[in-house]
PyMOL Python script that loads the backbone (N, CA, C, O; Angstrom):
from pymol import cmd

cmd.read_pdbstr("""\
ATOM      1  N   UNK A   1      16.165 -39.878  25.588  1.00  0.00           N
ATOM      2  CA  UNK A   1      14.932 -39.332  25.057  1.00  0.00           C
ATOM      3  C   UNK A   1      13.981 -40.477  24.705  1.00  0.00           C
ATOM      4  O   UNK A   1      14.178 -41.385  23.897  1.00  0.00           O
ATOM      5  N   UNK A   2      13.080 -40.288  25.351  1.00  0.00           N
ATOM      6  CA  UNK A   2      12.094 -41.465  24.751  1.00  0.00           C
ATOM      7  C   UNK A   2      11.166 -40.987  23.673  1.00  0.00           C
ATOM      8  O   UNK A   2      10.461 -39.978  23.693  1.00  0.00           O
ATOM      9  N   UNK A   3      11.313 -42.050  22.558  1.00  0.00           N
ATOM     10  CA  UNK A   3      10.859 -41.647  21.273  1.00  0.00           C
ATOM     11  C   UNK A   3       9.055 -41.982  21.159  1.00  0.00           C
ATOM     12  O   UNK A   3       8.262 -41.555  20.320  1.00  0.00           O
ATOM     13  N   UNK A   4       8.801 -42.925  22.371  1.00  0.00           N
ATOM     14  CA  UNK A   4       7.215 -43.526  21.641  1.00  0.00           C
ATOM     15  C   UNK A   4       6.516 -42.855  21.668  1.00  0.00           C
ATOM     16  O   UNK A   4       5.834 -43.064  20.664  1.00  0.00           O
ATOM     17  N   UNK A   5       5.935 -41.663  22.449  1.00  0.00           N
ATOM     18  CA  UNK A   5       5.086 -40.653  21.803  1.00  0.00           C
ATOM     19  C   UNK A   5       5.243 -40.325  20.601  1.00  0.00           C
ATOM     20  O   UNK A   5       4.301 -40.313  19.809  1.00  0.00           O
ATOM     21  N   UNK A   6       6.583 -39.975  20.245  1.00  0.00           N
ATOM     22  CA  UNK A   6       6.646 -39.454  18.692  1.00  0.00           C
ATOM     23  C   UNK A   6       6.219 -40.206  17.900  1.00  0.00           C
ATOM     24  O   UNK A   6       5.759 -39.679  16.886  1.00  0.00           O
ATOM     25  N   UNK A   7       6.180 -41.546  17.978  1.00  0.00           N
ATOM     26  CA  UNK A   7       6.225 -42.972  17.270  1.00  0.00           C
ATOM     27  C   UNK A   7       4.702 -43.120  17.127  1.00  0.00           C
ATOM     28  O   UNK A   7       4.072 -43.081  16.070  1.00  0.00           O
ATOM     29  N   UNK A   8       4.129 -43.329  18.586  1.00  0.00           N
ATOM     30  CA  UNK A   8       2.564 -43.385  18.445  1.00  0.00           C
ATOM     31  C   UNK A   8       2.121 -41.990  17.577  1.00  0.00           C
ATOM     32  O   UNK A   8       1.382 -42.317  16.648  1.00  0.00           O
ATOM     33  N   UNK A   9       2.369 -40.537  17.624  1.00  0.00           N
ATOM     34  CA  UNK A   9       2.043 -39.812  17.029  1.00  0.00           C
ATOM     35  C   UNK A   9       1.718 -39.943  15.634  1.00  0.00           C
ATOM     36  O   UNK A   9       0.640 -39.665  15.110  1.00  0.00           O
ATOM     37  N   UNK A  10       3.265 -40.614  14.815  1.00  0.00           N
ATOM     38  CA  UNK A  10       2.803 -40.747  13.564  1.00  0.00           C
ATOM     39  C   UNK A  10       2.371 -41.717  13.286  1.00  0.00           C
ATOM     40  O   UNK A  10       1.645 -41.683  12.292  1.00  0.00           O
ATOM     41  N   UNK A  11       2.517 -42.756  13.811  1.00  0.00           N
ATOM     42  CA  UNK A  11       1.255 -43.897  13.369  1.00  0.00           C
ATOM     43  C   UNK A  11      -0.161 -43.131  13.447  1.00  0.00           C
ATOM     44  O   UNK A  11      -0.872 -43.229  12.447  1.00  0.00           O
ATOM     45  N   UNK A  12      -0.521 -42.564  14.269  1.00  0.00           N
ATOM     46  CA  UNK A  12      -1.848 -42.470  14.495  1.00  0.00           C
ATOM     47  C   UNK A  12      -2.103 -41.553  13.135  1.00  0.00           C
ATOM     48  O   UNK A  12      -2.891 -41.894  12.254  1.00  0.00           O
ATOM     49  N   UNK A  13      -1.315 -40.339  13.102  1.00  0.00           N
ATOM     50  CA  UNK A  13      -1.126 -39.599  11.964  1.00  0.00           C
ATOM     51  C   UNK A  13      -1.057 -40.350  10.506  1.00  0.00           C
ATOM     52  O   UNK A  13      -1.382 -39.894   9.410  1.00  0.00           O
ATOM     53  N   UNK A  14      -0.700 -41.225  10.729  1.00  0.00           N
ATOM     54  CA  UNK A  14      -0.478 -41.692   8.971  1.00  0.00           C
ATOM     55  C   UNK A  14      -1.798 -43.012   8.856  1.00  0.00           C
ATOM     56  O   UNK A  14      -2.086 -43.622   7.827  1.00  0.00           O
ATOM     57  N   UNK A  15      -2.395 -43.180  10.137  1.00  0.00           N
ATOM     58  CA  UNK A  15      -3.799 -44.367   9.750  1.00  0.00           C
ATOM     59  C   UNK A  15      -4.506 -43.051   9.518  1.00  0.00           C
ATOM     60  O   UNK A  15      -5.308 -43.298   8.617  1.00  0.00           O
ATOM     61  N   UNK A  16      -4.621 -41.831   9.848  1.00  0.00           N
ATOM     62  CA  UNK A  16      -5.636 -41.015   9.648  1.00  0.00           C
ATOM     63  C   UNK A  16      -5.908 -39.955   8.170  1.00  0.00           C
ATOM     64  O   UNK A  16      -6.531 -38.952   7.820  1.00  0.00           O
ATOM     65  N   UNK A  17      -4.777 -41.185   7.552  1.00  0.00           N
ATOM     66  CA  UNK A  17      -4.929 -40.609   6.151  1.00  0.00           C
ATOM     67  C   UNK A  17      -6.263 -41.221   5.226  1.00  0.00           C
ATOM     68  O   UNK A  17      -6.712 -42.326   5.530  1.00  0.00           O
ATOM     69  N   UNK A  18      -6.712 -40.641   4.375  1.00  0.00           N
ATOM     70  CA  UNK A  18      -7.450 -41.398   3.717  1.00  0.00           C
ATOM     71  C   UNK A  18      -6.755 -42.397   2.867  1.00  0.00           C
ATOM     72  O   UNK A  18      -5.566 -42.367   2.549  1.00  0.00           O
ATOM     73  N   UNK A  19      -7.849 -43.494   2.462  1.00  0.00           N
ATOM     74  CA  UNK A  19      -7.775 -44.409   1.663  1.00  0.00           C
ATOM     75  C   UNK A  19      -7.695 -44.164   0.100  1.00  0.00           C
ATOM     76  O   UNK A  19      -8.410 -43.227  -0.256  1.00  0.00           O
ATOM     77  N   UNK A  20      -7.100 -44.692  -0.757  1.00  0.00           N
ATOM     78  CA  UNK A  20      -7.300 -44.190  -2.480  1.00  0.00           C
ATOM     79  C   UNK A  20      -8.455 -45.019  -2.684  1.00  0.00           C
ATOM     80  O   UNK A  20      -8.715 -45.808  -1.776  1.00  0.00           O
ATOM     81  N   UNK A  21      -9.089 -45.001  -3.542  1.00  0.00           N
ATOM     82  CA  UNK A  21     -10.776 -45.736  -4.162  1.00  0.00           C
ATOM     83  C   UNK A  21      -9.977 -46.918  -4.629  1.00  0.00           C
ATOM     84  O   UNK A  21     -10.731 -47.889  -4.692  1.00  0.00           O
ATOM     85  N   UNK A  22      -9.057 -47.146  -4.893  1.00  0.00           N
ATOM     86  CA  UNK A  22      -8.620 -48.675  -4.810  1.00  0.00           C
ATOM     87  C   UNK A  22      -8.274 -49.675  -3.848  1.00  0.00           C
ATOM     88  O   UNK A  22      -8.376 -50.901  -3.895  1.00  0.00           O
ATOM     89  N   UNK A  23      -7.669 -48.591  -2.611  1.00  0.00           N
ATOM     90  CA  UNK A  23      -7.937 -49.193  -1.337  1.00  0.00           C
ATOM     91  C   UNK A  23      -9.066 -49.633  -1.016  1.00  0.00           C
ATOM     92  O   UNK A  23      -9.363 -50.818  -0.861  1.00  0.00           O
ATOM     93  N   UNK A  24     -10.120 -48.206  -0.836  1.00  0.00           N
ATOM     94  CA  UNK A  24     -11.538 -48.514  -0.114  1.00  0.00           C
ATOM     95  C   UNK A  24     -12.322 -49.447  -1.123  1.00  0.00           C
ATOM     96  O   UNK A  24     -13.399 -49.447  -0.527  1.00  0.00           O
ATOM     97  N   UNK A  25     -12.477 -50.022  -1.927  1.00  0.00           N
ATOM     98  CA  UNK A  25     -13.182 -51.358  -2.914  1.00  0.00           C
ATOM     99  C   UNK A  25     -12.666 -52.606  -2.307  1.00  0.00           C
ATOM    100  O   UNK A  25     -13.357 -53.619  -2.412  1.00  0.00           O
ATOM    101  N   UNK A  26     -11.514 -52.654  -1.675  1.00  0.00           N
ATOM    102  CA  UNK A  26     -10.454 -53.829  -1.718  1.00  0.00           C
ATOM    103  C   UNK A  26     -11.413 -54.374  -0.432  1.00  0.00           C
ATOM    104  O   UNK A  26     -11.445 -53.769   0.639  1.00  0.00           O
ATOM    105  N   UNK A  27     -12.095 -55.455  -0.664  1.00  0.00           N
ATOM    106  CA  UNK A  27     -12.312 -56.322   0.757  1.00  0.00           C
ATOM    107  C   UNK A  27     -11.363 -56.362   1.960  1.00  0.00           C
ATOM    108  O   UNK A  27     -10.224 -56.755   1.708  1.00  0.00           O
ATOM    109  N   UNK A  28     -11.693 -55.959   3.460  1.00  0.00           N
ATOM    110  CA  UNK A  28     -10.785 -56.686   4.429  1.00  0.00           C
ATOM    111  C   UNK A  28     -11.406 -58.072   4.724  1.00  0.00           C
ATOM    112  O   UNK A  28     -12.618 -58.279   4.783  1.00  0.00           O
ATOM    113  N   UNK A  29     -10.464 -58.972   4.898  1.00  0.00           N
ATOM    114  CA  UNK A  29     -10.796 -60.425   5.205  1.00  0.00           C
ATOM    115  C   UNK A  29      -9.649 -60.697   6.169  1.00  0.00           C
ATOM    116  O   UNK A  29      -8.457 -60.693   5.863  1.00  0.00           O
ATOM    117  N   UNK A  30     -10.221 -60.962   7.509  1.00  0.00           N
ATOM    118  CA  UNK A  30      -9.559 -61.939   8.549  1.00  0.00           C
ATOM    119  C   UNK A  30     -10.279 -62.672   8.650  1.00  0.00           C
ATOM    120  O   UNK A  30     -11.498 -62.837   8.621  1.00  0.00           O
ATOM    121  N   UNK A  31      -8.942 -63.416   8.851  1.00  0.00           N
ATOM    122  CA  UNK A  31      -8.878 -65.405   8.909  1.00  0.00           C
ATOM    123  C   UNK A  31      -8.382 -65.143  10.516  1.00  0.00           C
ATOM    124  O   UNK A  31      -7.373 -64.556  10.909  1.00  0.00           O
ATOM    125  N   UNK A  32      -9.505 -65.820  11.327  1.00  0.00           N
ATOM    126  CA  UNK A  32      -9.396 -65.905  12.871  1.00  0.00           C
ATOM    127  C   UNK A  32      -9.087 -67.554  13.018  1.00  0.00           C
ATOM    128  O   UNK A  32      -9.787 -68.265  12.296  1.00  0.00           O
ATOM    129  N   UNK A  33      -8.217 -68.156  13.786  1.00  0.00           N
ATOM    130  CA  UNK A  33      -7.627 -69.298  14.181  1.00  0.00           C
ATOM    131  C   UNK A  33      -7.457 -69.303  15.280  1.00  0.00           C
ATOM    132  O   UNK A  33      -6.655 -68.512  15.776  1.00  0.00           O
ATOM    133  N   UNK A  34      -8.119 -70.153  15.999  1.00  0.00           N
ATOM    134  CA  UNK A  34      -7.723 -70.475  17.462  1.00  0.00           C
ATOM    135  C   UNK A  34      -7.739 -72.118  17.998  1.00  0.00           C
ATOM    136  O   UNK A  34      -8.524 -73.035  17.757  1.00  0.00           O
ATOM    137  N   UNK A  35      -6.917 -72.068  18.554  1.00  0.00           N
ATOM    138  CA  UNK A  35      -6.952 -73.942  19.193  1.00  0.00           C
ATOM    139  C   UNK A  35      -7.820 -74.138  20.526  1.00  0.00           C
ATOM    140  O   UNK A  35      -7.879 -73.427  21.529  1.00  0.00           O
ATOM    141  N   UNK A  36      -8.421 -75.240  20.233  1.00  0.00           N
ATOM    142  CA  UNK A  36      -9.447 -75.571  20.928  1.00  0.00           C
ATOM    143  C   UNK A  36     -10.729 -74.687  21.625  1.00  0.00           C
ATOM    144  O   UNK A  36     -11.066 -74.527  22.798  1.00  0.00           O
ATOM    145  N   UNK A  37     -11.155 -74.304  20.623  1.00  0.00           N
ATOM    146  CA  UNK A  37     -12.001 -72.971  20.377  1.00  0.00           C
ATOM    147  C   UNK A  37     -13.305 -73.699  19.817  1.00  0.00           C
ATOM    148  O   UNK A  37     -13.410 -74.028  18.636  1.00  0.00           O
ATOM    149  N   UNK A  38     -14.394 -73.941  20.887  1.00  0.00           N
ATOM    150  CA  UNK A  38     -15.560 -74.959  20.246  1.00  0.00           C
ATOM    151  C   UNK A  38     -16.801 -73.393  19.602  1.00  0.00           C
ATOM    152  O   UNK A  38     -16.557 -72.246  19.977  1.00  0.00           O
ATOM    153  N   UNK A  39     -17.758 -73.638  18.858  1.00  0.00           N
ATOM    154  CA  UNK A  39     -18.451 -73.173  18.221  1.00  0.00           C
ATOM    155  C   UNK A  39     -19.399 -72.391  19.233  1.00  0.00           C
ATOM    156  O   UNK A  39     -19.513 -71.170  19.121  1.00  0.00           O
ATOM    157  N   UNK A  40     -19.952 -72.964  20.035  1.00  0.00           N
ATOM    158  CA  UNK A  40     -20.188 -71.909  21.461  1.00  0.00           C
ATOM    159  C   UNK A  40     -19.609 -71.228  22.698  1.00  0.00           C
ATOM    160  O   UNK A  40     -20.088 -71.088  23.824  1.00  0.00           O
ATOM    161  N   UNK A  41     -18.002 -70.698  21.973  1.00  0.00           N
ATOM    162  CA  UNK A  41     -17.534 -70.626  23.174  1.00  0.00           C
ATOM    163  C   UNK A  41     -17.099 -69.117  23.350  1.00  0.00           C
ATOM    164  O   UNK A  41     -16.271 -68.619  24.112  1.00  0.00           O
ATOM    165  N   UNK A  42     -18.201 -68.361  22.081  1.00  0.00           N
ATOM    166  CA  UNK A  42     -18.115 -66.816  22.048  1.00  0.00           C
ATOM    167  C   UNK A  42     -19.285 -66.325  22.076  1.00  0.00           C
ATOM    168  O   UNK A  42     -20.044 -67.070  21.456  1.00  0.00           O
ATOM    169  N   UNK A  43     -19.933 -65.211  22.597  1.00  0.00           N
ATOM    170  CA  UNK A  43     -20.715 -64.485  22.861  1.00  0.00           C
ATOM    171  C   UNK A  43     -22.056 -64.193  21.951  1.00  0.00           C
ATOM    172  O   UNK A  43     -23.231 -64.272  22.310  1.00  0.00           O
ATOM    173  N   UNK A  44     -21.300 -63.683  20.126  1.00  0.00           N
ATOM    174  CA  UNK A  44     -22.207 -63.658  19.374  1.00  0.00           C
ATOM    175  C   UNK A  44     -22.930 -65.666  19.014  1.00  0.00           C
ATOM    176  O   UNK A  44     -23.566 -65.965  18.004  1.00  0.00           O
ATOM    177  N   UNK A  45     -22.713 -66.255  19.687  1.00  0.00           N
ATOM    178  CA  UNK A  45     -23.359 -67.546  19.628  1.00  0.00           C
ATOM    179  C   UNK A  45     -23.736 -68.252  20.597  1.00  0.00           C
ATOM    180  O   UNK A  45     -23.666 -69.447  20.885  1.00  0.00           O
ATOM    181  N   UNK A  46     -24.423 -66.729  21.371  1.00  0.00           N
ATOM    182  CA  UNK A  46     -25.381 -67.669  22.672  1.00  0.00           C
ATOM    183  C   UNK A  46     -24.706 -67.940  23.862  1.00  0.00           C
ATOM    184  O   UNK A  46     -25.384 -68.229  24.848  1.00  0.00           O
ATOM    185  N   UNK A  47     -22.776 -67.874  23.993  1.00  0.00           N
ATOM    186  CA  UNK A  47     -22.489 -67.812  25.478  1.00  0.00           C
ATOM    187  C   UNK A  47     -22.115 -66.702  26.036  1.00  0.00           C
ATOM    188  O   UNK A  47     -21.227 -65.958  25.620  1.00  0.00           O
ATOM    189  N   UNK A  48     -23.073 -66.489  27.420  1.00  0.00           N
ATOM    190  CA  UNK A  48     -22.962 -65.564  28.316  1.00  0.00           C
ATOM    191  C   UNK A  48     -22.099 -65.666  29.032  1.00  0.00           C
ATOM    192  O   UNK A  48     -21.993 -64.601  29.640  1.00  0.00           O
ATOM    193  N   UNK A  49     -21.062 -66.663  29.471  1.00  0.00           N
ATOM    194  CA  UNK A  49     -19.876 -66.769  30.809  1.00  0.00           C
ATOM    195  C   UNK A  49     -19.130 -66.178  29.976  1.00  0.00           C
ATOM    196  O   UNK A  49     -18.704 -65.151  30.503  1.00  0.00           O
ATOM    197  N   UNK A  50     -18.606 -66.352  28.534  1.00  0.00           N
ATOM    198  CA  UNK A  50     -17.000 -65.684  28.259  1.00  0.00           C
ATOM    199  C   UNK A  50     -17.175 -64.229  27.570  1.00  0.00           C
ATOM    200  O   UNK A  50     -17.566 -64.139  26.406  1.00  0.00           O
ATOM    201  N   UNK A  51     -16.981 -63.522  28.061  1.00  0.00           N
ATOM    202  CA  UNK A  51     -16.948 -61.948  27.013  1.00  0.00           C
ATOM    203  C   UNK A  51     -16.099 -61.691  25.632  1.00  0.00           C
ATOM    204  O   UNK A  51     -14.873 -61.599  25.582  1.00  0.00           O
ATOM    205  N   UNK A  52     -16.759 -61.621  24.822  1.00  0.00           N
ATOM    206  CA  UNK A  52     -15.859 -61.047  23.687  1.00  0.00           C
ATOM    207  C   UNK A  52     -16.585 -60.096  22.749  1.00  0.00           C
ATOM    208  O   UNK A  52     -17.176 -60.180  21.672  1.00  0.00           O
ATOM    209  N   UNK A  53     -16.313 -59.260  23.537  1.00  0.00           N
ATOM    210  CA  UNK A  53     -16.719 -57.674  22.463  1.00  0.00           C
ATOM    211  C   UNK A  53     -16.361 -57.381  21.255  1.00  0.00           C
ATOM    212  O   UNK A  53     -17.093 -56.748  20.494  1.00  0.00           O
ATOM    213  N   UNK A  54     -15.022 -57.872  20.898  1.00  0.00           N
ATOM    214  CA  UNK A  54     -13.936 -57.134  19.954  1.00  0.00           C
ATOM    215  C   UNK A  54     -15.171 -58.728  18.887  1.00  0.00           C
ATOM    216  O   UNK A  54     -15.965 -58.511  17.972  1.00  0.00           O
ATOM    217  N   UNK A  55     -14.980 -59.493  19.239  1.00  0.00           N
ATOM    218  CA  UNK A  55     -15.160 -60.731  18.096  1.00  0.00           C
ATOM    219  C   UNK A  55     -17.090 -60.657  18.273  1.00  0.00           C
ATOM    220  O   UNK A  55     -17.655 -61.501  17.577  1.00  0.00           O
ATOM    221  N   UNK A  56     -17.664 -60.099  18.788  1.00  0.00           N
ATOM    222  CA  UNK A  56     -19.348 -59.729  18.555  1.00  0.00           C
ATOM    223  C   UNK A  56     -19.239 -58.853  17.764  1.00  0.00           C
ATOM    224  O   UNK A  56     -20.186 -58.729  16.988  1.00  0.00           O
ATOM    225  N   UNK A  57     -17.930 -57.778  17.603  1.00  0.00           N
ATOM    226  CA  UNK A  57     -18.986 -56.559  16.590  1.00  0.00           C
ATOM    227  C   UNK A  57     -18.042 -56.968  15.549  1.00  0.00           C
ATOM    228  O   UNK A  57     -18.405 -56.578  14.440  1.00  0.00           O
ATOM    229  N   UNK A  58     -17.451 -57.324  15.550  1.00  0.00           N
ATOM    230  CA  UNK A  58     -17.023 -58.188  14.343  1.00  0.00           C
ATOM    231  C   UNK A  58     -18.199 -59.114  13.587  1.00  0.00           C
ATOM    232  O   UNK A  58     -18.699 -58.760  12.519  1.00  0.00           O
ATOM    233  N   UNK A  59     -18.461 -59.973  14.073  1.00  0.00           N
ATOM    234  CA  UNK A  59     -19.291 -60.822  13.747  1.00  0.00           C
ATOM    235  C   UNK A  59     -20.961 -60.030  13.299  1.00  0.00           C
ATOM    236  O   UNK A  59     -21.731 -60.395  12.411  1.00  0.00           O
ATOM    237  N   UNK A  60     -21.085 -59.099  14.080  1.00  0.00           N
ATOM    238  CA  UNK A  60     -21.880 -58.154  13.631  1.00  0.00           C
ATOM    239  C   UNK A  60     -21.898 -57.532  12.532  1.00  0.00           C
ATOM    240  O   UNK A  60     -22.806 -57.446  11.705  1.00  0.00           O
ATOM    241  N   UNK A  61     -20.801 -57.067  12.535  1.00  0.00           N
ATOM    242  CA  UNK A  61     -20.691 -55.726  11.001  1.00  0.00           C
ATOM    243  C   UNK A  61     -20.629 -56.274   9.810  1.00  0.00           C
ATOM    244  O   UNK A  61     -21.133 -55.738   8.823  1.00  0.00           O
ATOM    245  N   UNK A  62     -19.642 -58.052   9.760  1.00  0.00           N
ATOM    246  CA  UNK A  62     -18.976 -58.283   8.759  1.00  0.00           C
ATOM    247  C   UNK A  62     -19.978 -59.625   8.224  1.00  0.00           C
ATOM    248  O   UNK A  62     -21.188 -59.779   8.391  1.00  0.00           O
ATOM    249  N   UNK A  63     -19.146 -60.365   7.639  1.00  0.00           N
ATOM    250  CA  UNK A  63     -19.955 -61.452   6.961  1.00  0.00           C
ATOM    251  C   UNK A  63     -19.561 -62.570   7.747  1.00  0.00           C
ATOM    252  O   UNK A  63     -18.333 -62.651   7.784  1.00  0.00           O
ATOM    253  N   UNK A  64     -20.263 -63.646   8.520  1.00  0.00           N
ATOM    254  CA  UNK A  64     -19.665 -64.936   8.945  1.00  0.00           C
ATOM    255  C   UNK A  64     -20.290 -66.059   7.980  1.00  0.00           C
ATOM    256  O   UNK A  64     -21.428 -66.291   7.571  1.00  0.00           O
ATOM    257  N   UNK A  65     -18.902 -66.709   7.785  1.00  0.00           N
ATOM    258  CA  UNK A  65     -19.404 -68.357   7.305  1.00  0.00           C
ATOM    259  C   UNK A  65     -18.798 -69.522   8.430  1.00  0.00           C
ATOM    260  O   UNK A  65     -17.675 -69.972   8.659  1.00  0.00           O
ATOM    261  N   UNK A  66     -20.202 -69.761   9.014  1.00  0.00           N
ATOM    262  CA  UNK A  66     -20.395 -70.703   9.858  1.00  0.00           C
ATOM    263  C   UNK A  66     -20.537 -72.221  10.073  1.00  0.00           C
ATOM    264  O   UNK A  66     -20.243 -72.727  11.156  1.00  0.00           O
ATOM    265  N   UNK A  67     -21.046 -73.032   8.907  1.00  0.00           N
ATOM    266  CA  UNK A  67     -21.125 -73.475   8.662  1.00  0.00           C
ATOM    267  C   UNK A  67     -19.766 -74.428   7.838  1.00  0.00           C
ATOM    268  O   UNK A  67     -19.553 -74.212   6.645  1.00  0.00           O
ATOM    269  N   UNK A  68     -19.233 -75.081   8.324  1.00  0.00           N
ATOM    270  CA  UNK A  68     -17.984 -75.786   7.035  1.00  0.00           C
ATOM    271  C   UNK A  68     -17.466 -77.528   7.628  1.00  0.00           C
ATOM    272  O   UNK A  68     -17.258 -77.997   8.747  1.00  0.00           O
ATOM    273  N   UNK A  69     -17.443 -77.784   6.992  1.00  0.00           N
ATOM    274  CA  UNK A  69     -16.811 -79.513   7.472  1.00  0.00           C
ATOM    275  C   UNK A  69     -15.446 -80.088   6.766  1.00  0.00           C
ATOM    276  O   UNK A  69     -15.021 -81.204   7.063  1.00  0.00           O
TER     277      UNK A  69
END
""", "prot")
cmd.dss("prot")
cmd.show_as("cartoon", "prot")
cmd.util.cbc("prot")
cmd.orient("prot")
């Protein structure tokens, strides 16, 4: 019997719960790390050859600090 439908079912089922008001206040913060990853080498900063959708609306919605030394 293969179980992963059932599996994907309740995951999907249990993210589609709501949040408690202590959840939804709580900041999400990802910390993105990548090696050898130069400052123009994503989309929301002006380059057109590499695609990255998932990290533009990111960079869109959320807060970036760009700037650091």
């Amino acid at each position: 019997m293969n179980l992963t439908p059932i599996i994907v079912s309740c995951l999907v089922a249990l993210a589609a719960l709501p949040l408690s008001a202590e959840e939804r206040d709580r900041p999400n913060v990802i910390l993105l790390m990548s090696d050898d990853q130069g400052w123009g080498d994503v989309g929301f900063n002006g380059n057109d050859g590499i695609k990255t959708p998932h990290l533009d609306a990111m960079a869109a919605e959320g807060v970036r600090f760009d700037r650091f030394h």
